[in-house]
C-alpha positions, 0 to 999 in steps of 0.5 A: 423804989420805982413807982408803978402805974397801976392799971385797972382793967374794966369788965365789960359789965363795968361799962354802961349800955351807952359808951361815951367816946372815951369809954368805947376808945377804952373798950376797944383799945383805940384813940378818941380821934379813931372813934370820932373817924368811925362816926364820921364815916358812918361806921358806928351809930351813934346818938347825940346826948347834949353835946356828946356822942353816945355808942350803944355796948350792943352795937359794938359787941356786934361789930367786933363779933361780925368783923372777927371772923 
């Protein structure tokens, strides 16, 4: 019997109003290292909370809705 990885595929309500790097990587289906690009070069803005970046839901959802068509 082979093993099977299961995947759980989250709902967007799953994800909080302020996405760490790994969550907005998930939600978007790119690498961390893509997003820490997108910081960099001011594309996403983001806030520091301690040591780690937050991007806010409601940006993203803009900026897939603004780059789609």
């Amino acid at each position: 019997m082979s093993k099977r990885k299961m995947i759980k595929i989250k709902k967007l309500e799953d994800y909080p109003d302020a996405m760490t790097v790994k969550e907005t990587s998930e939600f978007l289906g790119v690498s961390t290292k893509t997003i820490y690009k997108l910081i960099q070069q001011k594309i996403f803005p983001q806030i520091m909370v301690g040591r780690s970046y937050r991007i806010s839901k409601k940006f993203l959802l803009n900026y897939l809705e603004c780059n789609c068509e």
